[in-house]
TIGU-533679 format. One line per field, with one value per atom (N, C-alpha, C, O, CB): residue number from 1; residue in one letter; atom name; x, y, z. Coordinates in steps of 0.001 Angstrom, whole numbers, plus 500000, padded with zeros to 6 digits. Glycine has a CB too. Example, Ala and Ser with C-alpha at 12.3 -4.5 7.8 and 13.67 -1.06 7.14 Angstrom:
nr <- 1; 1; 1; 1; 1; 2; 2; 2; 2; 2
rest <- a; a; a; a; a; s; s; s; s; s
atom <- N; CA; C; O; CB; N; CA; C; O; CB
east <- 513190; 512300; 513200; 514236; 511308; 512850; 513670; 512900; 513409; 514084
north <- 494310; 495500; 496700; 496681; 495527; 497750; 498940; 500030; 501138; 499402
up <- 507800; 507800; 507800; 508465; 509046; 507080; 507140; 507870; 508039; 505725
***
This chain:
nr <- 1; 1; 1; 1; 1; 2; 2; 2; 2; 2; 3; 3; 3; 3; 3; 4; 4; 4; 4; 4; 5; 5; 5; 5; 5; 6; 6; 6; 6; 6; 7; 7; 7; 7; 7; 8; 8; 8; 8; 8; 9; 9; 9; 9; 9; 10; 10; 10; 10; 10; 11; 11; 11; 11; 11; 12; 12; 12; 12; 12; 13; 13; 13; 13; 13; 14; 14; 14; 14; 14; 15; 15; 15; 15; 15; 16; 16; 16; 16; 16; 17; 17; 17; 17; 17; 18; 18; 18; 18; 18; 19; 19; 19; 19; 19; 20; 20; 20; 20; 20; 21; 21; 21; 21; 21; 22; 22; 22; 22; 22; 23; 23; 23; 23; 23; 24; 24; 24; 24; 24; 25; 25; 25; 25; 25; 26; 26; 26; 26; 26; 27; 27; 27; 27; 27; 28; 28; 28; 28; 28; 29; 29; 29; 29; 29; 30; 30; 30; 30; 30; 31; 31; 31; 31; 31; 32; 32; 32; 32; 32; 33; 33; 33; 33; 33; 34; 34; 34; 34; 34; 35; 35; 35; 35; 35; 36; 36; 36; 36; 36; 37; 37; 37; 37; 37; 38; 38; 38; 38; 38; 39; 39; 39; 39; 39; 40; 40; 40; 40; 40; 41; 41; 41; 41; 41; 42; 42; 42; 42; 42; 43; 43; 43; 43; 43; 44; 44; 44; 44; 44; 45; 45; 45; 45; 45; 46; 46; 46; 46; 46; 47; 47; 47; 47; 47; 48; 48; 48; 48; 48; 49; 49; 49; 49; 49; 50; 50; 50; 50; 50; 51; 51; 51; 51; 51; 52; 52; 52; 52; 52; 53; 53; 53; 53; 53; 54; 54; 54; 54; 54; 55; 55; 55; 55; 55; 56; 56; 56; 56; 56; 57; 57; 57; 57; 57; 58; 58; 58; 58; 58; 59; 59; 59; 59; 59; 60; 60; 60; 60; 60; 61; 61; 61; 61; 61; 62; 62; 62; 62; 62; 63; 63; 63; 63; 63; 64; 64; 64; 64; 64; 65; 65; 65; 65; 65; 66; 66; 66; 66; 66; 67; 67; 67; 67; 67; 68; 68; 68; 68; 68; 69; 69; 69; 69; 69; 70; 70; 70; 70; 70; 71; 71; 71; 71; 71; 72; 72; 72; 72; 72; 73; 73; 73; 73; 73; 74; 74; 74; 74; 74; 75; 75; 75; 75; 75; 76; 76; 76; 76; 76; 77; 77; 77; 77; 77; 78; 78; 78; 78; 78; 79; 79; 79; 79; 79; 80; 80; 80; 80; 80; 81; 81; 81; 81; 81; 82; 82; 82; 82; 82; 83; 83; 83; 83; 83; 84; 84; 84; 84; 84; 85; 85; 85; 85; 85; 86; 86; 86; 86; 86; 87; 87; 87; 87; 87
rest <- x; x; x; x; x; x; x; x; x; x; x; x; x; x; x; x; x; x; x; x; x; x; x; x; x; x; x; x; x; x; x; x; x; x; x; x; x; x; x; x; x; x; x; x; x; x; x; x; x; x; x; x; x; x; x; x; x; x; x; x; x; x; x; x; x; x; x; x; x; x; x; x; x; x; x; x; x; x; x; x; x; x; x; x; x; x; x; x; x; x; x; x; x; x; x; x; x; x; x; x; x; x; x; x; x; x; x; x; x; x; x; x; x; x; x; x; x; x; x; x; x; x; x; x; x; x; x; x; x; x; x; x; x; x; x; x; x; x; x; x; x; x; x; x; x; x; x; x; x; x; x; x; x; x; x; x; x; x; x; x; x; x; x; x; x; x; x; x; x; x; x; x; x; x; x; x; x; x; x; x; x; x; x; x; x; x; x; x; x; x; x; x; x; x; x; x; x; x; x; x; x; x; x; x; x; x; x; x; x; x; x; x; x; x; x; x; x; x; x; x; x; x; x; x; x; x; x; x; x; x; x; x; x; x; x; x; x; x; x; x; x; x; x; x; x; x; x; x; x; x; x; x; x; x; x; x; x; x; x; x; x; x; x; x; x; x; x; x; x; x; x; x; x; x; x; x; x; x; x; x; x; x; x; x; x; x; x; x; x; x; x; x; x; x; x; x; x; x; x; x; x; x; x; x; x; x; x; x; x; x; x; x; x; x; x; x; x; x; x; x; x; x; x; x; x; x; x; x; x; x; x; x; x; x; x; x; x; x; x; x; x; x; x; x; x; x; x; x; x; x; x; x; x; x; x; x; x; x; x; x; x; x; x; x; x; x; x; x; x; x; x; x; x; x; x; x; x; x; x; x; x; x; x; x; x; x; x; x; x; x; x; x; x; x; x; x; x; x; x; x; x; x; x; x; x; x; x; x; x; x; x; x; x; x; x; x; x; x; x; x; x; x; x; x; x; x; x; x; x; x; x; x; x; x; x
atom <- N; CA; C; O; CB; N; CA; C; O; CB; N; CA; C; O; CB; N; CA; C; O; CB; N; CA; C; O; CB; N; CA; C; O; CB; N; CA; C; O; CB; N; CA; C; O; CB; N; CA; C; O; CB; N; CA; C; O; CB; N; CA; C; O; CB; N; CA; C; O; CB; N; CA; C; O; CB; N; CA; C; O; CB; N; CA; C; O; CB; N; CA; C; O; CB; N; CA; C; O; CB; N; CA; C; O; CB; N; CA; C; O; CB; N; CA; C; O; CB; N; CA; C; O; CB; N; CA; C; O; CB; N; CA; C; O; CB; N; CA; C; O; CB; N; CA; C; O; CB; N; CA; C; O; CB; N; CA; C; O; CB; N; CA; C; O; CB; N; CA; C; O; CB; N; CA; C; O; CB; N; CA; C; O; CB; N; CA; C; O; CB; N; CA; C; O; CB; N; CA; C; O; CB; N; CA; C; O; CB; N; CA; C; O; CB; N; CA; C; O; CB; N; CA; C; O; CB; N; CA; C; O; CB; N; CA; C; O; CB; N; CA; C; O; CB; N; CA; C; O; CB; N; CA; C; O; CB; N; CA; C; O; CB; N; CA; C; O; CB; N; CA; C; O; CB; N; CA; C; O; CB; N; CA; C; O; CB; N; CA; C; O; CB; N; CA; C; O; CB; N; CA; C; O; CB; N; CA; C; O; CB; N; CA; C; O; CB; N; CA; C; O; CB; N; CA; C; O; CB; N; CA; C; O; CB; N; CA; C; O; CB; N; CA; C; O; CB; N; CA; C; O; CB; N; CA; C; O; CB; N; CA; C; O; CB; N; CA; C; O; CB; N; CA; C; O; CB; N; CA; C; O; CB; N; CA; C; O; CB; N; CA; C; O; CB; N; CA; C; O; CB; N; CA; C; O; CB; N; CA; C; O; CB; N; CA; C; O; CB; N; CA; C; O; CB; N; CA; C; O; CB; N; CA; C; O; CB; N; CA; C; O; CB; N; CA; C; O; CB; N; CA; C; O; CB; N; CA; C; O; CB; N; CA; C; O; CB; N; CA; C; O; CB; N; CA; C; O; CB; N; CA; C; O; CB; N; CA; C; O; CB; N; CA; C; O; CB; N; CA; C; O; CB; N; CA; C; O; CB; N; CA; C; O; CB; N; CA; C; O; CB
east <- 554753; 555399; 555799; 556298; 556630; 555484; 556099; 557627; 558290; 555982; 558191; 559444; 560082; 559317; 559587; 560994; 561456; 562373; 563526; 561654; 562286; 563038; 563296; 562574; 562717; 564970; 564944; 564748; 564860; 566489; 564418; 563869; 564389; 565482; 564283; 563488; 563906; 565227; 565957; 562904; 565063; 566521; 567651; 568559; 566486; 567878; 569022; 569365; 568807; 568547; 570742; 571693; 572306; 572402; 573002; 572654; 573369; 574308; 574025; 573946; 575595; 576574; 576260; 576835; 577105; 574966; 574471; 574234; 574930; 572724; 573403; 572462; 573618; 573433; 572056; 574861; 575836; 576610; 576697; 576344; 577084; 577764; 577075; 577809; 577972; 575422; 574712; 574557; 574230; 574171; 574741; 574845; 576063; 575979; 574323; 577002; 578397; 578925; 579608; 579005; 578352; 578333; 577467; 578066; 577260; 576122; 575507; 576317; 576066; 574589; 576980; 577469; 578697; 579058; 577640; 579519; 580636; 580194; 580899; 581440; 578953; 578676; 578640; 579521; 577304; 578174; 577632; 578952; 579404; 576703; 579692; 581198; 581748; 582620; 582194; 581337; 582390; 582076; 583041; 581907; 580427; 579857; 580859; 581830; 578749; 580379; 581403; 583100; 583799; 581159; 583279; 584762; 585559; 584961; 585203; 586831; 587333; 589045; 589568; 586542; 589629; 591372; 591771; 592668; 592433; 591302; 591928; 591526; 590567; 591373; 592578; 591933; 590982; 590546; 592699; 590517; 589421; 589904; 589863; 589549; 590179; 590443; 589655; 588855; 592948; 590712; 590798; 589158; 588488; 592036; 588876; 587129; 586131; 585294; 586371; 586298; 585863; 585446; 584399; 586771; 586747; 586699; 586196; 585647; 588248; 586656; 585960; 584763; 584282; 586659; 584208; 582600; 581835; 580679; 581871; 582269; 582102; 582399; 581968; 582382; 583057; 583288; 582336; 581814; 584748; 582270; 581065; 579998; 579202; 580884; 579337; 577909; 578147; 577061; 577232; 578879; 578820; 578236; 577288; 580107; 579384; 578801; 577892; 577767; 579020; 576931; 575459; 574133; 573200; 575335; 574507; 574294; 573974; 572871; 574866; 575415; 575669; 574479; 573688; 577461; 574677; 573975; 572550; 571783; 575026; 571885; 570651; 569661; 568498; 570440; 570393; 569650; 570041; 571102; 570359; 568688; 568584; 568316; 568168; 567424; 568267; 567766; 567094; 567406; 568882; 565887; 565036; 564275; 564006; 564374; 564019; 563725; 562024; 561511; 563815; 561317; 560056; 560313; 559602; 559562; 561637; 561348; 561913; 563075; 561587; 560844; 561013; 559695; 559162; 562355; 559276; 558125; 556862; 556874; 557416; 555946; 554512; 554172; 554316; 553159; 553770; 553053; 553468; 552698; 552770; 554761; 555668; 555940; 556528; 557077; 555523; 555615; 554191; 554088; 555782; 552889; 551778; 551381; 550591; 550370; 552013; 551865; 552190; 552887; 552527; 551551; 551449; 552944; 553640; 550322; 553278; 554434; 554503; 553548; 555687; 555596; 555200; 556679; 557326; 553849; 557112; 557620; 558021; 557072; 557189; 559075; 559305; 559404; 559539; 560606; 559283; 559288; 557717; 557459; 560262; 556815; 555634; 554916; 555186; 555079; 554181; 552813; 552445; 552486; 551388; 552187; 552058; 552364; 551730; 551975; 553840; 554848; 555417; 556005; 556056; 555343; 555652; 554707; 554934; 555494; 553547; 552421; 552848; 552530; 550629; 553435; 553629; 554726; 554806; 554006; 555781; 556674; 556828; 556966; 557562; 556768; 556275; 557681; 558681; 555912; 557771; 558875; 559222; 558489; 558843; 561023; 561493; 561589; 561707; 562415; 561650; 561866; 563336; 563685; 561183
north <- 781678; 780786; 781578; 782701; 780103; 780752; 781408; 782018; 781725; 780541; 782722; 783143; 783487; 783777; 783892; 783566; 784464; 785927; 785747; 783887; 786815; 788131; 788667; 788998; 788947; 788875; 789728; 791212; 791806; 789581; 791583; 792877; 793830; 793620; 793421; 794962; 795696; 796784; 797306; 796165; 796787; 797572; 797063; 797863; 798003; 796107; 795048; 794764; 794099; 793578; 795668; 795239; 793445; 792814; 796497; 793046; 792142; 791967; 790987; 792508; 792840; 792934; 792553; 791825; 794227; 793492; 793869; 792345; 791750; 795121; 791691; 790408; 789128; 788676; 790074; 788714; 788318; 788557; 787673; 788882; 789873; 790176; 789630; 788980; 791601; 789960; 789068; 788019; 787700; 789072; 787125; 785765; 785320; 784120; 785289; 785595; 785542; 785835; 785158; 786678; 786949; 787317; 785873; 784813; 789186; 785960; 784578; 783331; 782438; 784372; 783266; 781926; 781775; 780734; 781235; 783238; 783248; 782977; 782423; 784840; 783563; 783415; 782174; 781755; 784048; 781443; 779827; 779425; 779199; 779049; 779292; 778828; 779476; 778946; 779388; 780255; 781040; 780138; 779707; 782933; 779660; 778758; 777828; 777745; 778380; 777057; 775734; 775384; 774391; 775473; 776666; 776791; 776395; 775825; 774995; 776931; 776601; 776894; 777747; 776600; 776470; 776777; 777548; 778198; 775811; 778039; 779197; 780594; 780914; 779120; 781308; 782801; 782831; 782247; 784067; 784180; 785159; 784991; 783883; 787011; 785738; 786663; 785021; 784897; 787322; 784270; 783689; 782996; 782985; 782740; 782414; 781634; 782484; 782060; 781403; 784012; 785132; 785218; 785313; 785883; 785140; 785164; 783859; 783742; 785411; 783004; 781618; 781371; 780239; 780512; 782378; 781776; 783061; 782765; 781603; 784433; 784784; 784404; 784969; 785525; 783547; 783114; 781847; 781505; 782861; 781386; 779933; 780675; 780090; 778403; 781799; 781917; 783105; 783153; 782523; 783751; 784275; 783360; 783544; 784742; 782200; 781273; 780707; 780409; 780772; 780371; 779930; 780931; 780537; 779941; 782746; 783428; 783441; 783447; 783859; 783444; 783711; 782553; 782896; 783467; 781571; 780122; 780171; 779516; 778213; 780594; 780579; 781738; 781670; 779733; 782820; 784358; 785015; 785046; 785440; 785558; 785881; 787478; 787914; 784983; 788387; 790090; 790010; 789410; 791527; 790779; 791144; 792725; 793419; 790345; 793135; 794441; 794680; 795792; 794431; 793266; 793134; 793783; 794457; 791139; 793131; 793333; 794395; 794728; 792403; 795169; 796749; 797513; 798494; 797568; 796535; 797687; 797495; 796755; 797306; 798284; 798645; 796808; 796148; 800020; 796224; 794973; 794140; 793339; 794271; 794157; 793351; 793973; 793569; 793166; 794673; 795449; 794921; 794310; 797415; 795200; 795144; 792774; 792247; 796377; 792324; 791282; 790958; 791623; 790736; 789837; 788999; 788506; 787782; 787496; 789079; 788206; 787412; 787365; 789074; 786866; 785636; 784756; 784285; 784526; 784628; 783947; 782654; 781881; 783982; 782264; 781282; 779673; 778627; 781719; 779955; 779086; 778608; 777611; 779901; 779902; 779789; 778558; 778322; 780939; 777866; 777089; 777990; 777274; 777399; 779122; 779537; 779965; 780137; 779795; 780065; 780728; 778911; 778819; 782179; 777907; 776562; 775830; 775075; 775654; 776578; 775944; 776553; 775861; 776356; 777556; 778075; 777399; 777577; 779557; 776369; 775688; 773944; 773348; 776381; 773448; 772152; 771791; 772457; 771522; 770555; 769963; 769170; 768520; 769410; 769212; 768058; 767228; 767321; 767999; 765722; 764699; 764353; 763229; 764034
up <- 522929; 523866; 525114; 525044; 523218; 526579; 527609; 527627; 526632; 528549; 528493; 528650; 529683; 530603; 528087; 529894; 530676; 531127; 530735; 530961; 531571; 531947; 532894; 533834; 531612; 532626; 534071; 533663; 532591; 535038; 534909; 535101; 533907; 533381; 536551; 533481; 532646; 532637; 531794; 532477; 534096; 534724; 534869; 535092; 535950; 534824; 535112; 533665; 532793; 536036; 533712; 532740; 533073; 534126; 532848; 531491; 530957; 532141; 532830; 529591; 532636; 533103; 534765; 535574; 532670; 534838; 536607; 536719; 537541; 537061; 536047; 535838; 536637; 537767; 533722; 535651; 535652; 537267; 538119; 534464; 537398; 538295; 539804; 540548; 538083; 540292; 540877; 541140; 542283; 540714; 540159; 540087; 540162; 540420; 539068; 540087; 540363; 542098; 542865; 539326; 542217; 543968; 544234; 544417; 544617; 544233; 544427; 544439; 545248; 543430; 543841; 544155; 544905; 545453; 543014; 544891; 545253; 547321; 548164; 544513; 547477; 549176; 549107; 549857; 549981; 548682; 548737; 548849; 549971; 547337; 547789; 547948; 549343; 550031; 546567; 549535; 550911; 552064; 552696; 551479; 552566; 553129; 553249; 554002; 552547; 552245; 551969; 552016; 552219; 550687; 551734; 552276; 550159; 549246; 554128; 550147; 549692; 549320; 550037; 549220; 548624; 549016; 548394; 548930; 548862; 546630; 545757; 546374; 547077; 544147; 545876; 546182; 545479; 544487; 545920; 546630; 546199; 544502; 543969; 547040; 544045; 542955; 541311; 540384; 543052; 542093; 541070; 540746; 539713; 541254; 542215; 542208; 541544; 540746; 543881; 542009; 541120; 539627; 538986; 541171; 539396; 537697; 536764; 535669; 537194; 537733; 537371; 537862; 537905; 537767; 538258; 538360; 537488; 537187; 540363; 537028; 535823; 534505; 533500; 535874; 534532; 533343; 533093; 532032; 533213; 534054; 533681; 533783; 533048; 534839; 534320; 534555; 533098; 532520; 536481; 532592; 531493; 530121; 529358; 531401; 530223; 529467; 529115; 527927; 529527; 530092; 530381; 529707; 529007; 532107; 530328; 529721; 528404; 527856; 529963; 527825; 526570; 525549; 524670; 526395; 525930; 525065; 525899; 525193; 525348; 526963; 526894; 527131; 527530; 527568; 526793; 526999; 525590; 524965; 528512; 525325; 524047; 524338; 525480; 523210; 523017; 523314; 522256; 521227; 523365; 522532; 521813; 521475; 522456; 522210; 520395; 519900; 520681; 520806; 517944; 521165; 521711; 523736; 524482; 521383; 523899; 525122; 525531; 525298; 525840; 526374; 526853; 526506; 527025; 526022; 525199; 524725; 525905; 526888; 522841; 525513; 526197; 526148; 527177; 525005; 524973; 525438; 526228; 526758; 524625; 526467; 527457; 528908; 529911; 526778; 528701; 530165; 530616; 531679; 530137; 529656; 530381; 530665; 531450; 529118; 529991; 529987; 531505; 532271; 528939; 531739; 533202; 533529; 532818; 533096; 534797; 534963; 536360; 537135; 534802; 536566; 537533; 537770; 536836; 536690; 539411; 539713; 539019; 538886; 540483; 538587; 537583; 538077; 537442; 536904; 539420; 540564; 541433; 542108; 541541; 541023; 541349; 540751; 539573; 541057; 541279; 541054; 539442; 538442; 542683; 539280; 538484; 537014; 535974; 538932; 537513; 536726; 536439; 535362; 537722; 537018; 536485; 535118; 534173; 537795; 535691; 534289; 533141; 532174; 534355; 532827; 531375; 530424; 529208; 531472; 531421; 531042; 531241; 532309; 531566; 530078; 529890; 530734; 530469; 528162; 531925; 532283; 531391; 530645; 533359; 531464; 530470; 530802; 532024; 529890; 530318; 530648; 530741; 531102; 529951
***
């Protein structure tokens, strides 16, 4: 079955912390009234969560066959055919 991964270098933590900055600019855009500190932690804590229930670890990924396997934009024309849309 298709899958997906982030990069082999990108820790759990790094992964998270990214996506957390990520959203925290977007919110900055948009404006909003809590502190820093607090929107912070609350947007690690929801994107931890998400994490947690749809990212899995595996003893497969890292090795040689997964490295040499095809990879692909998950967004690509390409990288969309390997994943059936849900209804």
């Amino acid at each position: 079955m298709a899958g997906i991964h982030v990069r082999f270098e990108v820790t759990p933590e790094r992964f998270l912390a990214d996506m957390a900055q990520a959203a925290y600019d977007v919110a900055l855009r948009h404006g909003f009234r809590s502190p820093f500190d607090q929107v912070a932690l609350d947007l690690v804590k929801a994107l931890r969560k998400v994490m947690e229930e749809e990212m899995q670890v595996s003893e497969a990924c890292g090795s040689e066959e997964c490295r040499k396997a095809m990879h692909l934009d998950p967004w690509s024309p390409e990288g969309r055919k390997l994943f059936k849309e849900e209804a």
